[in-house]
C-alpha positions in Angstrom: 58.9 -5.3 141.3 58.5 -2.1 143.8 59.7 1.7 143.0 61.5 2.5 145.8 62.0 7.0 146.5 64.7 7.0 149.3 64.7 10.4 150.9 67.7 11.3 153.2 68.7 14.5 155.0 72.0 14.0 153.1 74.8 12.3 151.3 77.8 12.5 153.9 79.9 9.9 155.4 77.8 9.3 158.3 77.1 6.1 158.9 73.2 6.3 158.1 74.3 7.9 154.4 76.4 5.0 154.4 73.3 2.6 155.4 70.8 4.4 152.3 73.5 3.9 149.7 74.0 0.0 150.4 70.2 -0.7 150.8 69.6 1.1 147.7 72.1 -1.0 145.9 70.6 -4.0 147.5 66.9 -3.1 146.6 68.5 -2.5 142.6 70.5 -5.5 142.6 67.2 -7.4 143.6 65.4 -5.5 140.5 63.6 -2.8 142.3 63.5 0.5 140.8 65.4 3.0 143.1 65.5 7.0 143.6 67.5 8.3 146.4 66.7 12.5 146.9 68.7 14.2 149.2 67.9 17.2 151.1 71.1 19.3 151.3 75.3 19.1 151.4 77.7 17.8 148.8 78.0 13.9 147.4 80.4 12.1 149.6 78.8 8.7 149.7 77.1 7.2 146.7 75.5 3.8 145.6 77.8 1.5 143.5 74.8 0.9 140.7 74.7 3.0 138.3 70.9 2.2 137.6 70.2 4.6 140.4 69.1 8.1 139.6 70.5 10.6 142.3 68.4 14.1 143.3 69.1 17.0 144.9 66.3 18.9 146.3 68.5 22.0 147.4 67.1 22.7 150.4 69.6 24.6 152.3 67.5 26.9 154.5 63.9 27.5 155.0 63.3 29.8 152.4 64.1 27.2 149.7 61.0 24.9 151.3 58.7 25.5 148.6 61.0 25.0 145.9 62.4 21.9 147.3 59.2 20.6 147.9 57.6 21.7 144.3 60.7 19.1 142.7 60.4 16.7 145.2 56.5 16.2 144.3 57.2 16.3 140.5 59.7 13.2 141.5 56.0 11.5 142.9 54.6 12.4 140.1 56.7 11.1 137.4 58.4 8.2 139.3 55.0 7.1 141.3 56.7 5.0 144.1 54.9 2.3 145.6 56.7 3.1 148.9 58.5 6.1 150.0 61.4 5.6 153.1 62.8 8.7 154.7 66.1 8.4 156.9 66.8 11.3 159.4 64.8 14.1 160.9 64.9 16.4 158.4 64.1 14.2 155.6 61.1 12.2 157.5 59.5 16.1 158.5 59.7 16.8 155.2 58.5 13.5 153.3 55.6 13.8 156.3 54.7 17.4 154.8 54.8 16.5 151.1 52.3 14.0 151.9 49.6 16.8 152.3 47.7 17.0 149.0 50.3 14.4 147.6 49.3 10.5 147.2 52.2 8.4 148.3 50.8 4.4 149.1 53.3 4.0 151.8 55.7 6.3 153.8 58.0 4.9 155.9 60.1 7.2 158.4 63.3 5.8 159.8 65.2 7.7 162.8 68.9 7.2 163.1 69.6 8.3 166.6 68.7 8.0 170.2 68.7 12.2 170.3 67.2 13.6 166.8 67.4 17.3 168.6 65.8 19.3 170.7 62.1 19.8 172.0 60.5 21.2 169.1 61.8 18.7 166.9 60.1 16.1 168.9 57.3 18.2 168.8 57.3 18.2 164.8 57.8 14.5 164.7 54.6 14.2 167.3 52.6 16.7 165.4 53.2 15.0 162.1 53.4 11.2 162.9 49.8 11.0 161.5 51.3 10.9 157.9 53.1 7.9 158.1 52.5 4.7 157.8 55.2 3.1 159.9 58.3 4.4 161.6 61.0 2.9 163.4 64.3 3.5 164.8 67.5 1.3 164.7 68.2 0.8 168.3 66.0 -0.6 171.2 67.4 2.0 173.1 67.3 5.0 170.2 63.2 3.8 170.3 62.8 3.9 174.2 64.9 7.6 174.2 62.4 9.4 171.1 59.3 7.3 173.2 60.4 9.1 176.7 60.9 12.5 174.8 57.2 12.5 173.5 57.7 12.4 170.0 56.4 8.9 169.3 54.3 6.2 171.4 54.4 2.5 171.9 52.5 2.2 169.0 53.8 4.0 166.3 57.4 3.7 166.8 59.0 0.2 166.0 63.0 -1.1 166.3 64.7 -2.3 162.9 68.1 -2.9 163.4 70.3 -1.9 160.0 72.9 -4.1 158.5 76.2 -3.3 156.8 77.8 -5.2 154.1 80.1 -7.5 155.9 81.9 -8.7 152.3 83.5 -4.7 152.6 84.5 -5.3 156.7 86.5 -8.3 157.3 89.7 -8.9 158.9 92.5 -9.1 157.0 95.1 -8.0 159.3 98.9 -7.8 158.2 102.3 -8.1 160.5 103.3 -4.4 162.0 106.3 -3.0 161.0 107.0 -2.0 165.0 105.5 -2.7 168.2 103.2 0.5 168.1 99.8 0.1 169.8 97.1 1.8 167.3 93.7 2.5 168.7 91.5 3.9 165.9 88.5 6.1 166.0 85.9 7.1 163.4 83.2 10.0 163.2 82.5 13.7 162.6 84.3 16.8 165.0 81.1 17.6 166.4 79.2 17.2 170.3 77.8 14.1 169.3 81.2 12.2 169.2 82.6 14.0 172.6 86.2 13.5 171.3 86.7 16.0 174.6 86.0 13.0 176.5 88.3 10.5 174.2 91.1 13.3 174.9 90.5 13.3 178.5 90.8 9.2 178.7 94.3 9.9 176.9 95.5 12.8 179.0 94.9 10.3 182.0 96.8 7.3 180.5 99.6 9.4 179.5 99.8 11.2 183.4 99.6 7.2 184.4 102.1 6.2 182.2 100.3 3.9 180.7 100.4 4.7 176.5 104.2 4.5 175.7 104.2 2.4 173.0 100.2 3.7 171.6 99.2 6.2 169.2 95.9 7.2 169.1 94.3 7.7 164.8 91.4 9.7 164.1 89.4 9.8 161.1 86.8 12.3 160.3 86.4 16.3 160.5 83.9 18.4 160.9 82.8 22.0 162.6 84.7 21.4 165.9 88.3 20.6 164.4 89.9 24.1 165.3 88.8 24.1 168.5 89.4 20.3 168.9 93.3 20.4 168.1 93.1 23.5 170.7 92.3 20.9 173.5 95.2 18.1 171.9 97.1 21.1 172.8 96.4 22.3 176.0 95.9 18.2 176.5 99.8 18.3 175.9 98.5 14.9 174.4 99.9 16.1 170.7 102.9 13.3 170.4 99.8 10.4 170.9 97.1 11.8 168.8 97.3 11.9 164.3 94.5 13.6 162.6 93.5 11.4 159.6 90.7 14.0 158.1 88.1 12.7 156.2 88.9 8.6 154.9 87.4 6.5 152.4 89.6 3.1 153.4 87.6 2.7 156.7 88.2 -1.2 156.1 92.2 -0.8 155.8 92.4 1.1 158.9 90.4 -0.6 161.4 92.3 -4.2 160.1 95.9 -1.5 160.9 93.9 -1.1 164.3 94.9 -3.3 167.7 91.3 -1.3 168.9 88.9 0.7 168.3 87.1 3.3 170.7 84.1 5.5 170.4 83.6 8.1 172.4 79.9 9.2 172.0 77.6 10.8 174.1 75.0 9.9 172.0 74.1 7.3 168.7 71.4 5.8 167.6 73.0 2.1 166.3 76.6 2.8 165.7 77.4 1.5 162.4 81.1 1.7 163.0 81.0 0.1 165.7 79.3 -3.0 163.6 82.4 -2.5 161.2 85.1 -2.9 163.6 83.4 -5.9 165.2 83.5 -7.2 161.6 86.9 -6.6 160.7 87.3 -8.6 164.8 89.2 -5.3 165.7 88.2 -5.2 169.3 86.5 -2.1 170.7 85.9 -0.2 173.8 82.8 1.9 173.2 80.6 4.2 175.8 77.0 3.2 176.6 75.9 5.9 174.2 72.7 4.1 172.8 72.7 0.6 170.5 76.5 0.7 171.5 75.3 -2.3 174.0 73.1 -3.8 171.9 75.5 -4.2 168.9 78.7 -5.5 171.5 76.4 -8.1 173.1 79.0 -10.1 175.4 82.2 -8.4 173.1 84.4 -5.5 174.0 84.4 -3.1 176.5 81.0 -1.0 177.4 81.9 2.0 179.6 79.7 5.2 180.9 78.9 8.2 178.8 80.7 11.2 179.4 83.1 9.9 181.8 87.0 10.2 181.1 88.2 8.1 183.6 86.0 5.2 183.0 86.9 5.6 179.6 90.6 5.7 180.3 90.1 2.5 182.5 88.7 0.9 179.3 91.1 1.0 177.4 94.1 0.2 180.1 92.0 -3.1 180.8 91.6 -3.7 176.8 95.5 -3.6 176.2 96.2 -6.0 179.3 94.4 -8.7 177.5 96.1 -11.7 176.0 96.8 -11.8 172.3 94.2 -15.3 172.5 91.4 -13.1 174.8 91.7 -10.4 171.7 91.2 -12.7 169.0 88.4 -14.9 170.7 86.8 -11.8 171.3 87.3 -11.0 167.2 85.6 -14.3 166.1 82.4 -13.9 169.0 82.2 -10.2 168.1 82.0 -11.3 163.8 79.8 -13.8 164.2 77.4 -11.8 165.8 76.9 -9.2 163.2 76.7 -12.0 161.1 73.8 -13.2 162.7 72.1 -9.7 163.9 73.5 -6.4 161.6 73.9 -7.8 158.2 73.1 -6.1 155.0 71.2 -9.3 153.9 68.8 -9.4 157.0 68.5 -6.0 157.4 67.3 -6.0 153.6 64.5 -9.0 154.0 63.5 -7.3 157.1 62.7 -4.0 154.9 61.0 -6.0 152.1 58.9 -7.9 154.4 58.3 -4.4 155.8 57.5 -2.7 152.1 55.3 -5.4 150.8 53.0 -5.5 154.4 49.4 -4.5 153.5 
C-alpha cells in the first residue's frame, strides 16, 4: 500500500478542493495511507473518511515561508510518503521548494487552470519544473495555454483529466410548483467567473423580451460581491437575478435547474460543468478552456467574453423541445460516465503513482 501527502493551495469550495477531497477518500477507501496539507484559508470542503489526518501549514503571507515549510518537512519526515501530489500554483511552488535538501521518491504537480497567473508565476513554474517528477494539467487546452506561456514544454507537462463522483450528481428532478424557467450558475464573485458578462447576456434578454417567465440563481461569493450587486443594479436586471451565497446542496439545485450557464473567461476543466452534465441539466457554457472538451457534442459552447453571444445561447437553449433537452441529458451523462469519473480519474493516478 502507498502513503499518499496531498498538498493543496487550500480547502475552499472550488472545484479543484472539491477534486483533492474525493481522491483522497478514494485512495483511503482503496487502503492507501493519506495526508492532505493545505496551505492557507479556512475548512470548507473536507474528505468523508475520517482515517485522513488534515494539516495546516499556515502560510498566509510570505513571511510565514519558513515556518510553513519547517512543518511541512517534519510531515516528510514522520509520515515518509512514497509520492507526494501538489494541486494548484501555490501548493506545487512550494512542494517544488521543499524538495531542496528534502528526499521525496515522487512529486507530482497538478495545475488546475488554463491561466495559473501572471508572468512571473510562469516564470516560477519554469524555473522550478526540475524538481518534479511529473506534472500535468486537467484540460488539453489548460496544457496547450501554460505550454504557450513558457512555463512548461511538450515534455514535461502532460493532460489528466479529473473525475467527480457521479453517485453524488445524478438527476433526480421533481415536478415545479409554477412554470418559472430557472437557469443556475455556480462559482466564486471573482474575474475568473466574469458574472459582468452573465449580467450583460441577461440585460439583453430582458431589453428583448425574452426572460418573462426565467429567474436567473446564483451560488457562490467571494471578493467581488459588493460591487457585483452594484452592476444587477445599474443592470436594472434585480427582479431576474437571487443571490444564493455560498451552497453545500449543489446536487439539489442543479436537478431544481431547467439550465445551467457558466460564464468564465477562464478554467482549467470545469468541474461544475461535469456536475450539471451529470445531473442531465443542460448547459450553455463559454469556450473558456476544457468547457469544450467536457460538452463534447452536448450543450451550448459560446465565445468568451462576449454578452451577446452569450445572450443568444441561452434564447436558442430555451427554444428547444422538452425531448431535444432530455436527449441532450442522457448524451451529456453518459459521457462523463465514460471520460470524468471519479473511478477513472482514480486508476489513471494509480497507474500514474506506481510508474517507475
Amino acid at each position: 500500500m502507498l502513503k499518499i501527502l496531498y498538498v493543496v493551495t487550500g480547502l475552499g469550495l472550488g472545484g479543484a478542493e472539491k477534486v483533492v477531497c474525493d481522491l483522497a477518500d478514494q485512495m483511503s477507501n482503496l487502503g492507501h495511507s493519506v495526508i492532505i496539507a493545505y496551505l492557507t484559508g479556512e475548512i470548507l470542503v473536507r474528505p468523508n473518511n475520517l482515517n485522513i489526518d488534515i494539516v495546516f501549514l499556515g502560510l498566509n503571507g510570505s513571511s510565514q515561508l519558513y515556518k510553513s515549510s519547517k512543518k511541512y518537512k517534519k510531515i516528510i519526515k514522520d509520515f515518509q510518503p512514497d509520492i507526494v501530489h501538489a494541486h494548484m500554483i501555490h501548493a506545487n511552488i512550494f512542494a517544488r521548494i521543499n524538495r531542496i535538501g528534502c528526499a521525496i521518491p515522487k512529486l507530482i504537480c497538478t495545475a488546475h487552470n488554463s491561466n495559473e497567473g501572471g508572468r512571473l508565476r510562469m516564470i516560477a513554474y519554469r524555473l522550478t519544473n526540475f524538481l518534479s517528477d511529473f506534472n500535468s494539467n486537467v484540460s488539453q487546452e489548460a496544457t496547450e495555454s501554460l505550454i504557450s506561456k513558457g512555463a512548461f514544454n511538450q515534455n514535461n507537462l502532460t493532460t489528466v483529466y479529473i473525475g467527480i463522483d457521479l453517485s453524488k450528481f445524478k438527476s433526480f428532478k421533481t415536478e415545479k410548483k409554477n412554470d418559472e424557467i430557472i437557469i443556475l450558475s455556480v462559482g466564486r464573485f471573482n474575474e475568473q467567473k466574469d458574472y459582468p458578462n452573465l449580467f450583460k447576456a441577461i440585460k439583453i434578454l430582458k431589453d428583448n423580451n425574452l426572460i418573462e417567465k426565467v429567474k436567473f440563481y446564483i451560488a457562490g461569493d467571494g471578493e467581488l460581491r459588493l460591487q457585483l450587486e452594484k452592476t444587477i443594479e445599474d443592470f436594472g436586471i434585480s427582479n431576474n437575478i437571487v443571490l444564493l451565497g455560498k451552497r453545500s446542496d449543489i446536487p439539489k439545485l442543479l436537478n431544481q435547474a431547467d439550465y445551467f450557464v457558466l460564464s468564465s473567461k477562464h478554467e482549467g476543466l470545469p468541474t461544475v460543468v461535469i456536475e450539471a452534465m451529470a445531473c442531465e441539466t443542460f448547459v450553455v457554457a463559454t469556450d473558456c478552456g476544457g468547457s469544450a472538451e467536457i460538452l463534447g457534442e452536448t450543450g451550448i459552447l459560446v465565445p468568451i467574453e462576449n454578452s451577446e453571444a452569450l445572450a443568444m445561447g441561452l434564447d436558442r437553449a430555451m427554444s428547444f423541445t422538452d425531448d431535444q433537452i432530455r436527449n441532450n441529458g442522457k448524451l451529456a451523462r453518459e459521457r462523463v460516465e465514460k471520460l470524468f469519473s471519479l473511478e477513472a480519474s482514480v486508476n489513471r493516478w494509480l497507474a500514474l503513482y506506481e510508474a517507475k
